[in-house]
PDB file with one MODEL, atoms N, CA, C and O in Angstrom:
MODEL        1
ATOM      1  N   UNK A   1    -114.971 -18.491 173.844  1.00  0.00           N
ATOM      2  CA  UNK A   1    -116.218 -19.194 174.097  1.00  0.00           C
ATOM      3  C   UNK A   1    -117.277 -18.154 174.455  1.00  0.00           C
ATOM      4  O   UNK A   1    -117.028 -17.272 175.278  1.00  0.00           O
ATOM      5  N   UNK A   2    -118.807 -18.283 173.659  1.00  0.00           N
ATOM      6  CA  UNK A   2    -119.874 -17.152 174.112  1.00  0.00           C
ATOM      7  C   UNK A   2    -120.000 -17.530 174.917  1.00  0.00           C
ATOM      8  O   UNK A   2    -120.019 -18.759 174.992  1.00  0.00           O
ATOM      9  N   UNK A   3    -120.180 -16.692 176.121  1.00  0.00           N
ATOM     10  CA  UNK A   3    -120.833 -16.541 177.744  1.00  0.00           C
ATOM     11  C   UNK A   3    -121.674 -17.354 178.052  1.00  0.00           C
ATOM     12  O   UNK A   3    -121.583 -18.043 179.068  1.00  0.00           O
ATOM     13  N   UNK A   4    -122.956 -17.433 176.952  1.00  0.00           N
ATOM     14  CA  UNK A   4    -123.827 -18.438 177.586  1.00  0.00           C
ATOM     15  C   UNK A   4    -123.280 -19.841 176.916  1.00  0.00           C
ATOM     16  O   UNK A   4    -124.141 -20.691 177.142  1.00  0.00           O
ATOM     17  N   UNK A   5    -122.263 -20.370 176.235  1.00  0.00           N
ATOM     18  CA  UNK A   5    -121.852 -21.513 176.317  1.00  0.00           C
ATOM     19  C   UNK A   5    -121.130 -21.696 177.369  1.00  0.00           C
ATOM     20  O   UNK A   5    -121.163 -22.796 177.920  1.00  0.00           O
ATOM     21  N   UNK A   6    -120.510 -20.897 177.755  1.00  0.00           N
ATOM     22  CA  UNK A   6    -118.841 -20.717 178.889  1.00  0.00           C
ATOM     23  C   UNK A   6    -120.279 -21.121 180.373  1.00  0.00           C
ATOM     24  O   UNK A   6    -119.853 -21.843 181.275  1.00  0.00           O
ATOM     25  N   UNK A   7    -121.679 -20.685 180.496  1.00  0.00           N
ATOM     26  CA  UNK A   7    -122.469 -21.236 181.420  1.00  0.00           C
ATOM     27  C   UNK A   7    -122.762 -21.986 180.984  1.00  0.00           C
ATOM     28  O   UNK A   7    -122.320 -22.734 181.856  1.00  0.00           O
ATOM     29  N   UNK A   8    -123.351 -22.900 180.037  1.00  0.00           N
ATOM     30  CA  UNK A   8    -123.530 -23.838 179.829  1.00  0.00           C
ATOM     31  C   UNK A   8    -122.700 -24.756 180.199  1.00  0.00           C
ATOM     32  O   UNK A   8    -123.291 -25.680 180.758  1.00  0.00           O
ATOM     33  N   UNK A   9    -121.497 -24.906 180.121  1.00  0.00           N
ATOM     34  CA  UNK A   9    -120.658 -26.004 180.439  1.00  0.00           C
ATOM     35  C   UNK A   9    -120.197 -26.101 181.811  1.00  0.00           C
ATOM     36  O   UNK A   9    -119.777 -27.132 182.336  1.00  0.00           O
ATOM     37  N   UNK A  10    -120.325 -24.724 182.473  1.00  0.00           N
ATOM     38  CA  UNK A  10    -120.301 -24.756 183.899  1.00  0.00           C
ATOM     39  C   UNK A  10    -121.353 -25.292 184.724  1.00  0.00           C
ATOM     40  O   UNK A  10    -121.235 -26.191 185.556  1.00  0.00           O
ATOM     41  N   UNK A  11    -122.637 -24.504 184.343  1.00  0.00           N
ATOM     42  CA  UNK A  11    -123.614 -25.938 184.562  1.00  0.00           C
ATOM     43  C   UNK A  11    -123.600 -27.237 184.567  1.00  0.00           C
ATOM     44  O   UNK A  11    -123.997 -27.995 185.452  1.00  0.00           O
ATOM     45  N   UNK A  12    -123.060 -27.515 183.400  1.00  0.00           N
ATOM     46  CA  UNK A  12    -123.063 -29.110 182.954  1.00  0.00           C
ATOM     47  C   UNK A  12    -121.713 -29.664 184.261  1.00  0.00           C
ATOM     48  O   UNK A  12    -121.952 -30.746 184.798  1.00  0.00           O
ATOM     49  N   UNK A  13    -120.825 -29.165 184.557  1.00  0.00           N
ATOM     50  CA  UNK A  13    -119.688 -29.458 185.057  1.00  0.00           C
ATOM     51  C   UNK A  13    -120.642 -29.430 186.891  1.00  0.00           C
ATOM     52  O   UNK A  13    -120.779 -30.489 187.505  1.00  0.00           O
ATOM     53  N   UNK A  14    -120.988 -28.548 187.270  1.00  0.00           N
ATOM     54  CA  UNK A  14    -121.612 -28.812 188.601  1.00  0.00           C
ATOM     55  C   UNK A  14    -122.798 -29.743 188.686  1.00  0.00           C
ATOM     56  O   UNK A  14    -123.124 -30.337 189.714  1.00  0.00           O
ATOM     57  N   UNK A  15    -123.357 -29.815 187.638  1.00  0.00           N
ATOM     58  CA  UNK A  15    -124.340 -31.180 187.610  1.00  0.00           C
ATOM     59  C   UNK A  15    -123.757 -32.557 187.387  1.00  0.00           C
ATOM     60  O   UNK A  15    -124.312 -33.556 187.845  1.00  0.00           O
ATOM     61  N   UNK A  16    -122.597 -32.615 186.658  1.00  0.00           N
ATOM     62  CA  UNK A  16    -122.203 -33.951 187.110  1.00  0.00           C
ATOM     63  C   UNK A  16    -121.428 -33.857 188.296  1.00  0.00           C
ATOM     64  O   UNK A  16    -121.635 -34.804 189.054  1.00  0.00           O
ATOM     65  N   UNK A  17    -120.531 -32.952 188.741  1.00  0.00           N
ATOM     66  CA  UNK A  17    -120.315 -33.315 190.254  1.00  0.00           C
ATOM     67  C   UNK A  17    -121.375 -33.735 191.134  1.00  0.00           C
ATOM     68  O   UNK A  17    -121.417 -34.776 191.790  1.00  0.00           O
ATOM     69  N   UNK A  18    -122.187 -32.854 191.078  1.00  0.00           N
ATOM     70  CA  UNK A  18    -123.845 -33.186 192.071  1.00  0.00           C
ATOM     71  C   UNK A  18    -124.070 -34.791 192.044  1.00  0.00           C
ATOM     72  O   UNK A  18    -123.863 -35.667 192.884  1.00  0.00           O
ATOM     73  N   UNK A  19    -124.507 -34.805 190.919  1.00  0.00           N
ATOM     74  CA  UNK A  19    -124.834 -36.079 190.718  1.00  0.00           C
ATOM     75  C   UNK A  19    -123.612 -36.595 190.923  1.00  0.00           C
ATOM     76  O   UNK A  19    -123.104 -35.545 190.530  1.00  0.00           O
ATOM     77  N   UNK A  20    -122.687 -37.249 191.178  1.00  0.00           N
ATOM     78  CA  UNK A  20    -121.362 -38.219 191.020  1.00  0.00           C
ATOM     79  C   UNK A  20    -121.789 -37.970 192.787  1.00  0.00           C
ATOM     80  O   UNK A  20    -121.899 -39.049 193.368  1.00  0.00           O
ATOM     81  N   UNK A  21    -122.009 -36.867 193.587  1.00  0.00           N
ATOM     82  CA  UNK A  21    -121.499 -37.245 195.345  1.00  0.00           C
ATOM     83  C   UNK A  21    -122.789 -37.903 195.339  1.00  0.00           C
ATOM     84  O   UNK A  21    -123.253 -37.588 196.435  1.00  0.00           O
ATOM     85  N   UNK A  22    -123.589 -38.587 194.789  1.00  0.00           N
ATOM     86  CA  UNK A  22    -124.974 -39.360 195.216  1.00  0.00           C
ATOM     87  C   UNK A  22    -124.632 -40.472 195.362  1.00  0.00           C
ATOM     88  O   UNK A  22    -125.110 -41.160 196.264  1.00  0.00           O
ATOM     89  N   UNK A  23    -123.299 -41.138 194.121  1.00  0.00           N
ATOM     90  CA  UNK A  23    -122.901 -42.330 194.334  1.00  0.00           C
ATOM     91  C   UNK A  23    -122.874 -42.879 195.765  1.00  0.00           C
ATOM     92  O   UNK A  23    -122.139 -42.232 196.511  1.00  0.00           O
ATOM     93  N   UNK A  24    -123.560 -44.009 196.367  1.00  0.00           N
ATOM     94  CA  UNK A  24    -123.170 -44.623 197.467  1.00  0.00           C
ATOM     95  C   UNK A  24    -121.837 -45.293 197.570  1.00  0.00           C
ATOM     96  O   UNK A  24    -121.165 -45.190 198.596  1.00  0.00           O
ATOM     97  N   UNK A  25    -121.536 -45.814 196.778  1.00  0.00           N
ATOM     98  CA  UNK A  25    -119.895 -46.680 197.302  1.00  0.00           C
ATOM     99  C   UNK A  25    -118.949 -45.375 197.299  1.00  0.00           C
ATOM    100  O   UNK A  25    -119.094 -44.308 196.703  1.00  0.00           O
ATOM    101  N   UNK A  26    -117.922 -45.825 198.174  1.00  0.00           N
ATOM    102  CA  UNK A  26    -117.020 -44.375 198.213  1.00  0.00           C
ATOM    103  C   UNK A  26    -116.256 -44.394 196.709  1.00  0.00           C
ATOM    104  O   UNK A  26    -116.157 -43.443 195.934  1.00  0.00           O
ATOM    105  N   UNK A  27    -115.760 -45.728 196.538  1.00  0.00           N
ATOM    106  CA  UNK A  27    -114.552 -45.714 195.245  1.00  0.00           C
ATOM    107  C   UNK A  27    -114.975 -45.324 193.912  1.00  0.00           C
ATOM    108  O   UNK A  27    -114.356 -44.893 192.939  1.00  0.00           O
ATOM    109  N   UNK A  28    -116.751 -45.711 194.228  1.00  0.00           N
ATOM    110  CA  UNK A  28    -117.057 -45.048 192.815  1.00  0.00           C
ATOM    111  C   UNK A  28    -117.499 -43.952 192.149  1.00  0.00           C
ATOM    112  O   UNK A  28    -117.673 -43.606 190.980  1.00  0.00           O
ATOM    113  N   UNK A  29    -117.727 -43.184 194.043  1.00  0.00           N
ATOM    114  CA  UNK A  29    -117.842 -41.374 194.250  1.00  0.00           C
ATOM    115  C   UNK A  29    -116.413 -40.711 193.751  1.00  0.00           C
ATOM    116  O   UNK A  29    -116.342 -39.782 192.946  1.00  0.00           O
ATOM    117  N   UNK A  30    -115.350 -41.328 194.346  1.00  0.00           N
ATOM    118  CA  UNK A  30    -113.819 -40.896 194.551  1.00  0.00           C
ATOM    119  C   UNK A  30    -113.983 -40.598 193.003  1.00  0.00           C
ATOM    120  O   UNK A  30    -114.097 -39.517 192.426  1.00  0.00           O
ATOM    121  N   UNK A  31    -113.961 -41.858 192.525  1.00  0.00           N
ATOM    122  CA  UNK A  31    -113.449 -42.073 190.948  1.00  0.00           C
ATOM    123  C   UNK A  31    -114.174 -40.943 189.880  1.00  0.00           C
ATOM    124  O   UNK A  31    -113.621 -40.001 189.313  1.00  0.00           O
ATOM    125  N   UNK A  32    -115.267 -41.270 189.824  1.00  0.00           N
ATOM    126  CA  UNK A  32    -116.063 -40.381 189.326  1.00  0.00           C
ATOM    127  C   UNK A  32    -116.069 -38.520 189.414  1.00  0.00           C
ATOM    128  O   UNK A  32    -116.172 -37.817 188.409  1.00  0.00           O
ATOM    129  N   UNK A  33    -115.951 -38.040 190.676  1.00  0.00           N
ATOM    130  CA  UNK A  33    -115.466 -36.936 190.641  1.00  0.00           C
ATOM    131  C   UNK A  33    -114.196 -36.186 190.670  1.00  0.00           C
ATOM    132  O   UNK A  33    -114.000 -34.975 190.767  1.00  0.00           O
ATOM    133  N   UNK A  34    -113.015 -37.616 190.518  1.00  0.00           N
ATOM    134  CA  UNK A  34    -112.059 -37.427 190.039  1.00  0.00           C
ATOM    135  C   UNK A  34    -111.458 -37.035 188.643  1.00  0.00           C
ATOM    136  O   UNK A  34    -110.619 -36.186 188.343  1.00  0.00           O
ATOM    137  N   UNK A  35    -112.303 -38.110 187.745  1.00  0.00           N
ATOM    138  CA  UNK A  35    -112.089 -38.013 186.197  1.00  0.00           C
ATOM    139  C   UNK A  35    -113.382 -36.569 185.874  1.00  0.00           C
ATOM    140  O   UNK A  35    -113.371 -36.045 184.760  1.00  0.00           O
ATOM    141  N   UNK A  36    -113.834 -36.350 186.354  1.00  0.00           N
ATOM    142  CA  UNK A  36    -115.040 -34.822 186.041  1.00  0.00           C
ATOM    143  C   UNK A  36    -113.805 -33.971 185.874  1.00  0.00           C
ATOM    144  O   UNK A  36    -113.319 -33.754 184.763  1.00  0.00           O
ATOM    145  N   UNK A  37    -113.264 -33.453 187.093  1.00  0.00           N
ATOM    146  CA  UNK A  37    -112.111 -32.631 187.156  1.00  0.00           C
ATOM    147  C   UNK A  37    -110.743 -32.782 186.268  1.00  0.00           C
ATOM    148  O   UNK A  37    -109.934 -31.884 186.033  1.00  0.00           O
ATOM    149  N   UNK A  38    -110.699 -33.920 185.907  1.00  0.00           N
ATOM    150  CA  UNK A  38    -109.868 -33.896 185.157  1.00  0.00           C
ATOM    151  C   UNK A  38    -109.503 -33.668 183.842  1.00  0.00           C
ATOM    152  O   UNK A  38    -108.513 -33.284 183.220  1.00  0.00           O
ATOM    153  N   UNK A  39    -111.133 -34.193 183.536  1.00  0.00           N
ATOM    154  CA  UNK A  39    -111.310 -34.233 182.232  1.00  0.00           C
ATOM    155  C   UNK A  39    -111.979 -32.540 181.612  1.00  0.00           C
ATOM    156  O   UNK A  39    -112.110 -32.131 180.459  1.00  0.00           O
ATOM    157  N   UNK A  40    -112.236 -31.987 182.720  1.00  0.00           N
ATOM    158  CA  UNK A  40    -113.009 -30.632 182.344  1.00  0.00           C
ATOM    159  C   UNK A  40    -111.135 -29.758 182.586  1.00  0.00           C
ATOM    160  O   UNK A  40    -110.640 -28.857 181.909  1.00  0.00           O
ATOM    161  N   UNK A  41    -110.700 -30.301 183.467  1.00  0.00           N
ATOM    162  CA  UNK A  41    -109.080 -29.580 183.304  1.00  0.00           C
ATOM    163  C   UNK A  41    -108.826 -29.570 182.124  1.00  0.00           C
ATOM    164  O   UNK A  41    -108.919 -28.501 181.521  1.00  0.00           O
ATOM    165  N   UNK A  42    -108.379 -30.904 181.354  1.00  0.00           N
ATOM    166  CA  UNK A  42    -107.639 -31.027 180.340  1.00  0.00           C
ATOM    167  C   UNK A  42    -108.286 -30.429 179.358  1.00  0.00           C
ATOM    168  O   UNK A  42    -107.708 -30.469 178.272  1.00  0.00           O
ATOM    169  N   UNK A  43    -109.558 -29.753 179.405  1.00  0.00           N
ATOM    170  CA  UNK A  43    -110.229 -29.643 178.095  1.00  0.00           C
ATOM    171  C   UNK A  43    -111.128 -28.044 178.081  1.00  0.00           C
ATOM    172  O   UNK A  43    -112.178 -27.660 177.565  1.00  0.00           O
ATOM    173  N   UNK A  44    -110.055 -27.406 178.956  1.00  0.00           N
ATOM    174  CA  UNK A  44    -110.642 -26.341 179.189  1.00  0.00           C
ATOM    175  C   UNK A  44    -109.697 -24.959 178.032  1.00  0.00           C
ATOM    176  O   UNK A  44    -110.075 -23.801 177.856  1.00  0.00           O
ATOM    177  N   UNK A  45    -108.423 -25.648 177.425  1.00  0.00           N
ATOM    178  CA  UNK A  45    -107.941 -24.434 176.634  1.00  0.00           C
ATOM    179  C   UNK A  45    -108.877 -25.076 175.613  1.00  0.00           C
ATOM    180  O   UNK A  45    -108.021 -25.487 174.828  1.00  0.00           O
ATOM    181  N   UNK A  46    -110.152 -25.481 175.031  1.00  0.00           N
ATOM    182  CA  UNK A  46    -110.431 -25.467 173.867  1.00  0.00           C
ATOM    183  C   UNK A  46    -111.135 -24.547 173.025  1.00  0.00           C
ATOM    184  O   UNK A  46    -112.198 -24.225 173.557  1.00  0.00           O
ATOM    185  N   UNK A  47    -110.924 -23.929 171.769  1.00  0.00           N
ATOM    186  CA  UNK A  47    -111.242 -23.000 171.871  1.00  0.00           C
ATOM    187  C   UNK A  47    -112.645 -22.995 170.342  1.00  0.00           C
ATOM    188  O   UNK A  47    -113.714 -22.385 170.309  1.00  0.00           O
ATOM    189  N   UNK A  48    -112.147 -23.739 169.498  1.00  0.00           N
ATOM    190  CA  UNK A  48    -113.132 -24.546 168.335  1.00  0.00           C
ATOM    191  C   UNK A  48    -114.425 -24.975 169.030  1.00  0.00           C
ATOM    192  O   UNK A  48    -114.515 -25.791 169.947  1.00  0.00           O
ATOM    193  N   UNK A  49    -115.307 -24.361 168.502  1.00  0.00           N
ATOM    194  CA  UNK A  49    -117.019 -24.582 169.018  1.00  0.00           C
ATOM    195  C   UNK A  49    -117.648 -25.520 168.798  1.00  0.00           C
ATOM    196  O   UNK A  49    -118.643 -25.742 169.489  1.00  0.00           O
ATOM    197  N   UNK A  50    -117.210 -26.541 167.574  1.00  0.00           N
ATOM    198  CA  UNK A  50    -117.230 -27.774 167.339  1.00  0.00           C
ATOM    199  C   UNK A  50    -117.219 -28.762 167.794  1.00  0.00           C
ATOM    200  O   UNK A  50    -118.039 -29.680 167.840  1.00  0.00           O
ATOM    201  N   UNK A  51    -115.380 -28.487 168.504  1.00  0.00           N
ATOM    202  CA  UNK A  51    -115.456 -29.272 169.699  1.00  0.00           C
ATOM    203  C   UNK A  51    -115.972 -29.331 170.784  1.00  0.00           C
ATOM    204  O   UNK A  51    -116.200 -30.403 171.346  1.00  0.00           O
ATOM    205  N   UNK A  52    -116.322 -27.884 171.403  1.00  0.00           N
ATOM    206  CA  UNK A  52    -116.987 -27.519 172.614  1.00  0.00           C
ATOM    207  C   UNK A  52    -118.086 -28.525 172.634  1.00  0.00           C
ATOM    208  O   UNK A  52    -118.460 -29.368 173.450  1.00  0.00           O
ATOM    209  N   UNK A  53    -118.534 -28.082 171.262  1.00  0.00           N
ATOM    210  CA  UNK A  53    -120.237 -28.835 171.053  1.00  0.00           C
ATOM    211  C   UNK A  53    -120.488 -30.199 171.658  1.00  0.00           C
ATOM    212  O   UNK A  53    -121.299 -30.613 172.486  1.00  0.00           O
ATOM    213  N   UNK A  54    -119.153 -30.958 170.703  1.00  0.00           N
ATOM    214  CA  UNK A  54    -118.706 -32.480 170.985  1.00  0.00           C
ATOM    215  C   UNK A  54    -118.439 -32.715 172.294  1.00  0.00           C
ATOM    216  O   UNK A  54    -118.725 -33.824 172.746  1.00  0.00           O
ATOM    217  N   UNK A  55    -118.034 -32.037 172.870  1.00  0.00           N
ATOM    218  CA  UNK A  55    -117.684 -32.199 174.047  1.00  0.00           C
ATOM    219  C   UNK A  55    -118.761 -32.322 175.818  1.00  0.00           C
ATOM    220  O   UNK A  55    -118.752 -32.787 176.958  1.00  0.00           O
ATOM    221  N   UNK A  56    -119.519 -31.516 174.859  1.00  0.00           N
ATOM    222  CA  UNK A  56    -120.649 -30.765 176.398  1.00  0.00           C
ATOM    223  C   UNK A  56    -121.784 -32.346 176.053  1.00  0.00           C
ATOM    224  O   UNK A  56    -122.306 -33.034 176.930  1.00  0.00           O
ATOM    225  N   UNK A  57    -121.902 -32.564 174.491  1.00  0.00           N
ATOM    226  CA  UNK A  57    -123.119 -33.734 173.996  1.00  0.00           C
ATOM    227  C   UNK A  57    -121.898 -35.001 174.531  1.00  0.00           C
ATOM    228  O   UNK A  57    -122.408 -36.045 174.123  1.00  0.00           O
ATOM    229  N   UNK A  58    -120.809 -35.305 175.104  1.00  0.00           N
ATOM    230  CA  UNK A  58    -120.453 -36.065 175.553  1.00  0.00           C
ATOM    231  C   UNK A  58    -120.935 -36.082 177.252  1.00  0.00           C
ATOM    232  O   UNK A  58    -121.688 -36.718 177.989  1.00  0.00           O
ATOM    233  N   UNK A  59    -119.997 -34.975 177.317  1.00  0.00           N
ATOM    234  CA  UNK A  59    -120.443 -34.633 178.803  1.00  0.00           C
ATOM    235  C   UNK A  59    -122.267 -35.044 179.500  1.00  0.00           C
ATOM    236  O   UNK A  59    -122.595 -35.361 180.643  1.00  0.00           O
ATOM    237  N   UNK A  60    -123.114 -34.860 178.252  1.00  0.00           N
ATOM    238  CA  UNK A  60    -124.216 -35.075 178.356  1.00  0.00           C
ATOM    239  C   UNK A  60    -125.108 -36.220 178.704  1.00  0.00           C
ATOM    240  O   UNK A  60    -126.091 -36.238 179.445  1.00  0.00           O
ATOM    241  N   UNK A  61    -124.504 -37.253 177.950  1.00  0.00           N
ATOM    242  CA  UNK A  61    -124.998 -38.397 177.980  1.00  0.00           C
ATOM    243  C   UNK A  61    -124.443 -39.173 179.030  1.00  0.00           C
ATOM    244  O   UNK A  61    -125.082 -40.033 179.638  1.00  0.00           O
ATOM    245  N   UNK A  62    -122.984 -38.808 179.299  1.00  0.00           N
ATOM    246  CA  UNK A  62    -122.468 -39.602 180.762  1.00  0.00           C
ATOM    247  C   UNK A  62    -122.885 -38.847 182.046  1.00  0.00           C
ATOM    248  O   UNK A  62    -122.813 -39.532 183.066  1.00  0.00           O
ATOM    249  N   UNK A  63    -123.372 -37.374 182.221  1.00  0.00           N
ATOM    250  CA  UNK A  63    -124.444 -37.282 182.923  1.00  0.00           C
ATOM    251  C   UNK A  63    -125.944 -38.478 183.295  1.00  0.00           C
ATOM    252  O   UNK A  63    -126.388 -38.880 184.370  1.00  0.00           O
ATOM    253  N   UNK A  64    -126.352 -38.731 181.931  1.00  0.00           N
ATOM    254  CA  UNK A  64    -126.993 -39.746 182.187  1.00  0.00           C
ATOM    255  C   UNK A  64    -126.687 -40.693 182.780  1.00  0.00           C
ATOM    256  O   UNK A  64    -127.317 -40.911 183.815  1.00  0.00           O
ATOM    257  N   UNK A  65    -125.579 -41.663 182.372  1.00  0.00           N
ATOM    258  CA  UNK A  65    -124.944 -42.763 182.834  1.00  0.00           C
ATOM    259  C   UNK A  65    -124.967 -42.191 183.783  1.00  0.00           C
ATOM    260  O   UNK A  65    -125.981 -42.759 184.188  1.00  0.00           O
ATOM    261  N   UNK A  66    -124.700 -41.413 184.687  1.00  0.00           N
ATOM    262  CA  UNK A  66    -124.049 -41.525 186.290  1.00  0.00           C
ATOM    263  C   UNK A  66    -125.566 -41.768 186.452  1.00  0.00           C
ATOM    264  O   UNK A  66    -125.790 -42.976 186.527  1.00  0.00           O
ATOM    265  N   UNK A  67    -126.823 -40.910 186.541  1.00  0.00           N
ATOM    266  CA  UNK A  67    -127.518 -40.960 186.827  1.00  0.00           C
ATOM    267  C   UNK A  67    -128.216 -42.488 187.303  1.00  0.00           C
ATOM    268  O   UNK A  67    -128.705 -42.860 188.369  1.00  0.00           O
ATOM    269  N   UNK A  68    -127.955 -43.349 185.623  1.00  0.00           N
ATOM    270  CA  UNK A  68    -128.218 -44.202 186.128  1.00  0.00           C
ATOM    271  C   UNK A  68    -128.176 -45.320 186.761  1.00  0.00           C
ATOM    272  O   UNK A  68    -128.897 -46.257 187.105  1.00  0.00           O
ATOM    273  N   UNK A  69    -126.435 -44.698 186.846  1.00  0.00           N
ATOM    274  CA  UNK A  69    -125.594 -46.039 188.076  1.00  0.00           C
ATOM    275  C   UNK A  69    -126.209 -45.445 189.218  1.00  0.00           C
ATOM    276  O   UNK A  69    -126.715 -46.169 190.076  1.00  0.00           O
ATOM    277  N   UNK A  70    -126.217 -44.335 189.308  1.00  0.00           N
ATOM    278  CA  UNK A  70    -126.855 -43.662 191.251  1.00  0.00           C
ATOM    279  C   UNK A  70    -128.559 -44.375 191.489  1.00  0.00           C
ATOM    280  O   UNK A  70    -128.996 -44.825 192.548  1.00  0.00           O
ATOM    281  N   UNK A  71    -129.010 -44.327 190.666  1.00  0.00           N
ATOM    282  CA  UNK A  71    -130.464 -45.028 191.064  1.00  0.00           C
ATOM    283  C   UNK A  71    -130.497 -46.570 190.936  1.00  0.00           C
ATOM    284  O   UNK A  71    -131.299 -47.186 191.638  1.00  0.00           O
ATOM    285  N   UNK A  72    -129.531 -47.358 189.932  1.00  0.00           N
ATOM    286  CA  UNK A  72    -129.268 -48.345 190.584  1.00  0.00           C
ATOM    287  C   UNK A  72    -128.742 -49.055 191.568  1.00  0.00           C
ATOM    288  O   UNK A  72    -129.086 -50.147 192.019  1.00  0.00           O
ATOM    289  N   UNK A  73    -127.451 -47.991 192.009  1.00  0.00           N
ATOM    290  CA  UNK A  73    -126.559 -48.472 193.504  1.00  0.00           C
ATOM    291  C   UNK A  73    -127.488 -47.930 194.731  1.00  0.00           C
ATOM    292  O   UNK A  73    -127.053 -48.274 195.830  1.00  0.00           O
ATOM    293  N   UNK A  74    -128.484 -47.277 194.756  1.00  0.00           N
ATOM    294  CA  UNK A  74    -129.245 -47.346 195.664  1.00  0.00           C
ATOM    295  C   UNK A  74    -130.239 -48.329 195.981  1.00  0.00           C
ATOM    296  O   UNK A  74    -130.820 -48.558 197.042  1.00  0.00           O
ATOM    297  N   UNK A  75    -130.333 -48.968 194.635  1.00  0.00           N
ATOM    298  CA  UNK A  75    -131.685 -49.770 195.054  1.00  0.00           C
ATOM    299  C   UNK A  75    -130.828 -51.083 195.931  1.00  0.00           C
ATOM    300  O   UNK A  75    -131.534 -52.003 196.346  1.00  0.00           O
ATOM    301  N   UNK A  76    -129.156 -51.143 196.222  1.00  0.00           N
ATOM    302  CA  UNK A  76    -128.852 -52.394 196.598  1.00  0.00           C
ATOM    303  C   UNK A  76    -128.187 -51.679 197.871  1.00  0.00           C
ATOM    304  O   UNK A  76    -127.499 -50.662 197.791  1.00  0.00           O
ATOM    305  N   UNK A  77    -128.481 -52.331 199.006  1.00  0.00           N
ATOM    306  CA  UNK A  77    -127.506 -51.779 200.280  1.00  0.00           C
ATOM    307  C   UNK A  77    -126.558 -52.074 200.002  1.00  0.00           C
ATOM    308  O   UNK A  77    -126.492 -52.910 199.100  1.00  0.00           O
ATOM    309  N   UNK A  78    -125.059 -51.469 200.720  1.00  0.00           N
ATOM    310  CA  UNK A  78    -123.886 -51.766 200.833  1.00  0.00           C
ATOM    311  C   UNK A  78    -123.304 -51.287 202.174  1.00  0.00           C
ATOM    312  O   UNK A  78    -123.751 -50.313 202.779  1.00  0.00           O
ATOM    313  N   UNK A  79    -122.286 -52.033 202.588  1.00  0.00           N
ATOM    314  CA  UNK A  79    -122.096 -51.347 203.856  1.00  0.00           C
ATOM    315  C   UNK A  79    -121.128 -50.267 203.888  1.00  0.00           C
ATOM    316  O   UNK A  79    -120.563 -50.469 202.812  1.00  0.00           O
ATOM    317  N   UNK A  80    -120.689 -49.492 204.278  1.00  0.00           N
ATOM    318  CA  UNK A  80    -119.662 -48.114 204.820  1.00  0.00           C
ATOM    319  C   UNK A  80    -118.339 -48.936 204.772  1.00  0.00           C
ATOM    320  O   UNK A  80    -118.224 -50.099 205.158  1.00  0.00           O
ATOM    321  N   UNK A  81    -117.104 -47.952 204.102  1.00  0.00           N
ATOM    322  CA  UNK A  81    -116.122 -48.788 204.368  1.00  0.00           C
ATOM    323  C   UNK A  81    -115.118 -48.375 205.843  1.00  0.00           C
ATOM    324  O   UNK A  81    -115.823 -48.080 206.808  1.00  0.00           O
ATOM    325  N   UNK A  82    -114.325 -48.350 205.979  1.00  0.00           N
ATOM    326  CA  UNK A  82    -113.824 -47.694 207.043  1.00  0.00           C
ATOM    327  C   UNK A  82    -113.236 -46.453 206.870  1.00  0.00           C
ATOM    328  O   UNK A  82    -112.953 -45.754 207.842  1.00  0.00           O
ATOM    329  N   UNK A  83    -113.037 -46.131 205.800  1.00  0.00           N
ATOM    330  CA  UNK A  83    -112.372 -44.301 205.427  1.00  0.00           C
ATOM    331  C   UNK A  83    -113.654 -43.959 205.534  1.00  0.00           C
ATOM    332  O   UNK A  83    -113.605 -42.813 205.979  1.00  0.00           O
ATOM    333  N   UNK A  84    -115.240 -44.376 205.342  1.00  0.00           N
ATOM    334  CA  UNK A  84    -116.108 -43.817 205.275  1.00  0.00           C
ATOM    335  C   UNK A  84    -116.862 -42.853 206.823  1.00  0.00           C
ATOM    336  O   UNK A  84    -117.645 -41.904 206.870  1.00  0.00           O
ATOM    337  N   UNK A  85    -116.186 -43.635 207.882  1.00  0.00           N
ATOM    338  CA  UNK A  85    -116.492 -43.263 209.421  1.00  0.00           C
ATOM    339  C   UNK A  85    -116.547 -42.050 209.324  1.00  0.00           C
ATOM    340  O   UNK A  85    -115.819 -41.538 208.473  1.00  0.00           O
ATOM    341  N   UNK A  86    -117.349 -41.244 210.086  1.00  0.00           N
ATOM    342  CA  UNK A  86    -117.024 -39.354 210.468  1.00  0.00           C
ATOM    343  C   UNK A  86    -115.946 -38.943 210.867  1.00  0.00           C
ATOM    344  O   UNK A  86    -115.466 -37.862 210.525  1.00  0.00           O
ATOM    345  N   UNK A  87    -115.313 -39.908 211.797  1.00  0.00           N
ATOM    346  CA  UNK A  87    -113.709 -39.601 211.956  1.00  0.00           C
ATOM    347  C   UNK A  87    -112.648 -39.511 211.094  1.00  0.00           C
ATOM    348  O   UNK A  87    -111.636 -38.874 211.389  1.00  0.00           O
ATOM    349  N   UNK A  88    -112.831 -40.278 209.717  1.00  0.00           N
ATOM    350  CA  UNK A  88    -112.213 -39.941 208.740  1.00  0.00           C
ATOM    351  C   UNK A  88    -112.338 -39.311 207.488  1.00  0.00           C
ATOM    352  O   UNK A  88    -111.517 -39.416 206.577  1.00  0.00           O
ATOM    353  N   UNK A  89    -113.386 -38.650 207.458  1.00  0.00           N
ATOM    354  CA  UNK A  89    -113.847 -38.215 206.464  1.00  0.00           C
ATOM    355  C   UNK A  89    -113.343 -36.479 206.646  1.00  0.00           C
ATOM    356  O   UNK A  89    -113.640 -35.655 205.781  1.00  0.00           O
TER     357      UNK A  89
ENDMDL
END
């Protein structure tokens, strides 16, 4: 992978984490920066630029999507669950 793709996708990979801890509900923070990691795990021996391509213009657009579940789950309160307390976190 060229260097500035190998940053490119590292970028892309810390911007959807960023964005995913904005989520307000915990399960859908958990979830979300669960499948990031997983899915950038499983897809990290790739070595075809094709796919890379396919991959980062995926990565891309569900960047969006998070985005725009995070500005919608803000516009609605919700309350804290109890794993959410400072004591358990």
């Amino acid at each position: 992978m060229a260097a500035s793709s190998r940053a490119q996708v590292l970028r892309l990979y810390r911007a959807l984490l960023r964005e995913s801890q904005r989520f307000s509900g915990y399960n859908y923070r958990t979830y979300a920066i669960r499948r990031i990691r997983d899915a950038f795990r499983e897809n990290k021996n790739i070595k075809d630029s094709e796919e890379i391509e396919e991959l980062v213009n995926k990565a891309k657009a569900n960047l969006e999507i998070i985005h725009r579940q995070v500005t919608i789950g803000q516009l609605y309160s919700t309350e804290k669950l109890v794993i959410e307390s400072p004591g358990n976190t």
